[in-house]
N, C-alpha and C positions, 0 to 999 in steps of 0.2 A: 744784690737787693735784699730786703729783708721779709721772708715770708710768713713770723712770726704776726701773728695779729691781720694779717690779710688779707679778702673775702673777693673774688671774682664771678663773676656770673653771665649770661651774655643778654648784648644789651637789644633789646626790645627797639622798635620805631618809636623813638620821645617826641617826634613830632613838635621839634620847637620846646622840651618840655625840659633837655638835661642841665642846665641852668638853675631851672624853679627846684628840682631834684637835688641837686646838689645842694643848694643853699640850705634844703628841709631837711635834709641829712644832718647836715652840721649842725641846725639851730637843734635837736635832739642831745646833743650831746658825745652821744655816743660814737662818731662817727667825726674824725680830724680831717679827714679829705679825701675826694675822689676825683679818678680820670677815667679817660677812655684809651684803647687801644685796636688796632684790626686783629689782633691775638691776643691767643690766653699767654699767661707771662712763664708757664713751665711746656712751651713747646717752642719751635725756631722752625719759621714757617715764612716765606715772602723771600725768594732768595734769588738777587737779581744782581748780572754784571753790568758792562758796558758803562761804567763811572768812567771821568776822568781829573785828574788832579795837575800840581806843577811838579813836573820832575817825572812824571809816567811814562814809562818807555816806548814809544812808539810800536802800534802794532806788536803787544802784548800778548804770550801764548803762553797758558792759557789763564783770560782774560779773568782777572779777580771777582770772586763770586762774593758780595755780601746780604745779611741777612736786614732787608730793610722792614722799619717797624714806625708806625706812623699812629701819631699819641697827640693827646688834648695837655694843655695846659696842666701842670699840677701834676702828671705822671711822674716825675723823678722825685718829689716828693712821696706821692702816696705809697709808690714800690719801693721807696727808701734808696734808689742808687747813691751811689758814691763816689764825689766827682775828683779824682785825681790834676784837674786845671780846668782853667774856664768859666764857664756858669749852666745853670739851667735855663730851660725858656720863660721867660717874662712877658705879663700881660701887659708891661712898662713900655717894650721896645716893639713895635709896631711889624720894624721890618721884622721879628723873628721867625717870622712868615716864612723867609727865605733862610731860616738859620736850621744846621742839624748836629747831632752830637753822634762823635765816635766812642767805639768801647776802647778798651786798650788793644786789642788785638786787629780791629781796623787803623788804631794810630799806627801800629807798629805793619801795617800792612802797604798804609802809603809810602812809610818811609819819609816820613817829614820831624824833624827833629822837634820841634813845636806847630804842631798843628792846627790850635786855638789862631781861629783869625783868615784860616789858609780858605781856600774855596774850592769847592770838588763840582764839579760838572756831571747831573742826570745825564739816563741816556736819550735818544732820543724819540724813543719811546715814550718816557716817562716826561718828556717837553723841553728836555735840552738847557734843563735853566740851571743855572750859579747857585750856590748853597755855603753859605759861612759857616764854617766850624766855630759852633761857641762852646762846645765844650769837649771834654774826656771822663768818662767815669770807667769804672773796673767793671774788668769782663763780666758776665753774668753767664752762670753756668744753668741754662736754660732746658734744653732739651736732653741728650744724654750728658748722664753726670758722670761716663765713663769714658767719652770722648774730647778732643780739643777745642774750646769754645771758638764760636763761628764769628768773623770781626763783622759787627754789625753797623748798622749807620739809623741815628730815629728822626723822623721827619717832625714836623710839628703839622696838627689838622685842625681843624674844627666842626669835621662834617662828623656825622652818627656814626660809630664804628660799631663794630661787631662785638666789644667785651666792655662790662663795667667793671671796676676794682673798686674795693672800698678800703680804706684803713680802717680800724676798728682804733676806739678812744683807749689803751691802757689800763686805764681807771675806772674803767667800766668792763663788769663780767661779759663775757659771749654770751652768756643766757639772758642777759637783761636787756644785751644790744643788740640781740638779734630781733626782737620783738618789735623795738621801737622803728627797726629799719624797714619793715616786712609793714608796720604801718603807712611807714610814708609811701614805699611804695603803691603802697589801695588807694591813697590818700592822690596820690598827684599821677600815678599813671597802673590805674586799675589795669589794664589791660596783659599787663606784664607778670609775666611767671617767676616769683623769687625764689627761685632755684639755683641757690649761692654755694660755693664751692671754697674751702680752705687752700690756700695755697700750700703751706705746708706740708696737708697731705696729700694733695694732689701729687707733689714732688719725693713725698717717702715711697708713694707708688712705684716708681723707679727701682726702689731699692729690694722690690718685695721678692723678688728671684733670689737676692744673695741674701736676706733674712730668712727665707725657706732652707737655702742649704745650710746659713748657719745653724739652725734649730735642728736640721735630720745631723748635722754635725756632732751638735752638743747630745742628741739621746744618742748615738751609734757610739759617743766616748765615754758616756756617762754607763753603758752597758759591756765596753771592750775594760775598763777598771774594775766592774763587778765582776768579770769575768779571771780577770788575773788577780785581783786581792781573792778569791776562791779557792786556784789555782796554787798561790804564794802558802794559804792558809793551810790546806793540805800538803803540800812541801815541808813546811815549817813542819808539823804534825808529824809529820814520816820522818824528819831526820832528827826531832827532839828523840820520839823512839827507838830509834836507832843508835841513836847514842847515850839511853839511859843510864849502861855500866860507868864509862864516862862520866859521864855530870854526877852520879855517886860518888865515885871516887873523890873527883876535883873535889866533890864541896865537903868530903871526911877530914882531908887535905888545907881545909881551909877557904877555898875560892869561896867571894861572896855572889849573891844573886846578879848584882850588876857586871861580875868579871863575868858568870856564866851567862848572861844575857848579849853581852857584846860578844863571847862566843860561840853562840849559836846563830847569832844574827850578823856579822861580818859577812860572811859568804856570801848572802843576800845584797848587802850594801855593795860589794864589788860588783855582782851582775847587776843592779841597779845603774853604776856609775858608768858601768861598760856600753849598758843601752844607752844609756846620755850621750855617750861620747860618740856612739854610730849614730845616734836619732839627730841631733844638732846640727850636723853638716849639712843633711837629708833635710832637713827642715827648713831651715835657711835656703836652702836652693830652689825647691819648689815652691816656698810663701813670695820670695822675690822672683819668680818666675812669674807667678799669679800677681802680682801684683803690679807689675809691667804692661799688664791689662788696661789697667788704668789712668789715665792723665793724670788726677790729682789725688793722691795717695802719701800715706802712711810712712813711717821710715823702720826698721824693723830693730828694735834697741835690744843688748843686751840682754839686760835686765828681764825679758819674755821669757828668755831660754834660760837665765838662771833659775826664774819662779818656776817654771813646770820643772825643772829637774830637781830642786829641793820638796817641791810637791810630788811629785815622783815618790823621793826619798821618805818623807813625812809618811805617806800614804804605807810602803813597806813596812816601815819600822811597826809602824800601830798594828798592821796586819799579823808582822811574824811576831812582834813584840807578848801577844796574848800565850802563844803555845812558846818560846821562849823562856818566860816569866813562870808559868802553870809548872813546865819542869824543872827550872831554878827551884821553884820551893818545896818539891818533892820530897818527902824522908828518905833521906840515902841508905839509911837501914833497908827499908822497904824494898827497893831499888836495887839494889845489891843481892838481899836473901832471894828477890823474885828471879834474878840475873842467874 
């Protein structure tokens, strides 16, 4: 679904009134369409077995659990699904009363090679009655964005449900459509608290745990680098001075600044390219451990471990490169008589 642009909030007793509501919505501009739902669209909630289909294996252990979600006209539109076969529900075909859509993960759970058409049986609980598949759209990763989406099944209703959803018009800012909506609201059902909620951020919510560690991540690296280019710098320092007679000589001899710069700094570059070589393996093993966490994920490229080791490299060079440099241009007289 698409959560850019879209506003949920839960719906108030319309009393007869979501109809007039909607119509006032759109003729604003602001507002391309709404539905209703029994849930908010970033939780998976209503999760019921005891279906039956053609092909279902008798006395089934254990009995397939989907998550059912029962929606007004105009839902697949305003959350933007995406329909891999079939159609949505139409206020054209009368019976779609009796029609419901699977996600991909309930098609691939009956096991029906084309499912469009097929009829799955409530339980009977729910009244035991026939249900047309008229459509399939792609999973929707609703509730954790870290786990396997749940194969769902959506009803079609028309009674007052628990959540409104609004699309918001594109061409029109949040700040100018929020006002006009919060009107109609006063306007056609005073009673109602316009207490609307972003989908989108509703669903970054999710993410807020591993944004946290990415950040104590980023300052603990950002301080373990100041720590070793410190470290590096005073190395450098210590072995430029230690080898001042050296670099006299060399450069009485001839050597220019850049031969003595690349040998003072060699040595560095090999324990740089040594850490590479240990850290990479190590790195790889635990990012793809960690990331097996996840259902839908990342693929870990080359290219990652190339940049931090050249950046690595980069970082060294600038570090020891200063005190390197400083004793390359040193007066080897100087140097020498103090020697």
């Amino acid at each position: 679904y698409n959560r850019s642009g879209l506003i949920s909030l839960r719906s108030p007793d319309y009393s007869g009134k979501y109809q007039v509501l909607r119509e006032e919505l759109k003729k604003t501009g602001a507002v391309t369409e709404t539905a209703q739902a029994d849930y908010p669209l970033t939780t998976t909630k209503g999760n019921n077995s005891g279906f039956g289909w053609r092909g279902k294996a008798p006395h089934m252990e254990p009995d397939p659990t989907f998550n059912t979600i029962h929606v007004t006209h105009d839902y697949g539109k305003t959350t933007g699904l995406e329909f891999i076969s079939g159609r949505d529900f139409s206020r054209a075909y009368g019976t779609d009363k009796n029609g419901i859509l699977l996600n991909e993960s309930a098609a691939k759970l009956i096991g029906l090679k084309n499912p469009v058409g097929e009829v799955l049986r409530s339980p009977e609980w729910m009244g035991g009655e026939n249900y047309q598949v008229l459509g399939v759209v792609k999973d929707m990763v609703k509730d954790s964005p870290f786990g396997s989406t749940v194969p769902s099944i959506i009803f079609l209703s028309e009674n007052n449900m628990g959540w409104l959803f609004i699309r918001l018009n594109p061409a029109v800012s949040a700040s100018q459509a929020l006002p006009r909506i919060e009107n109609v609201f006063k306007r056609v059902v005073p009673s109602a608290d316009f207490a609307y909620r972003f989908a989108d951020a509703e669903y970054d919510l999710k993410f807020a745990a591993e944004e946290r560690v990415g950040k104590l991540a980023a300052v603990f690296a950002a301080l373990t680098i100041l720590i070793s280019c410190l470290g590096l710098f005073g190395l450098a320092a210590f072995t430029a001075e230690q080898r001042t007679k050296e670099i006299g000589i060399r450069k009485v001899l001839g050597a220019s600044v850049v031969n003595l710069w690349g040998l003072l700094s060699k040595d560095f570059v090999y324990l740089v390219l040594l850490a590479f070589l240990i850290a990479t393996p190590l790195a790889y093993y635990f990012l793809s451990g960690w990331l097996q966490n996840f259902q839908y994920r990342i693929g870990i490229s080359w290219w990652i471990f190339a940049a931090a080791g050249l950046s690595a490299l980069l970082i060294t060079l600038l570090t020891v490169s200063f005190q390197s440099i400083r004793a390359a241009l040193t007066n080897p007289v100087k140097s020498l008589r103090n020697e």
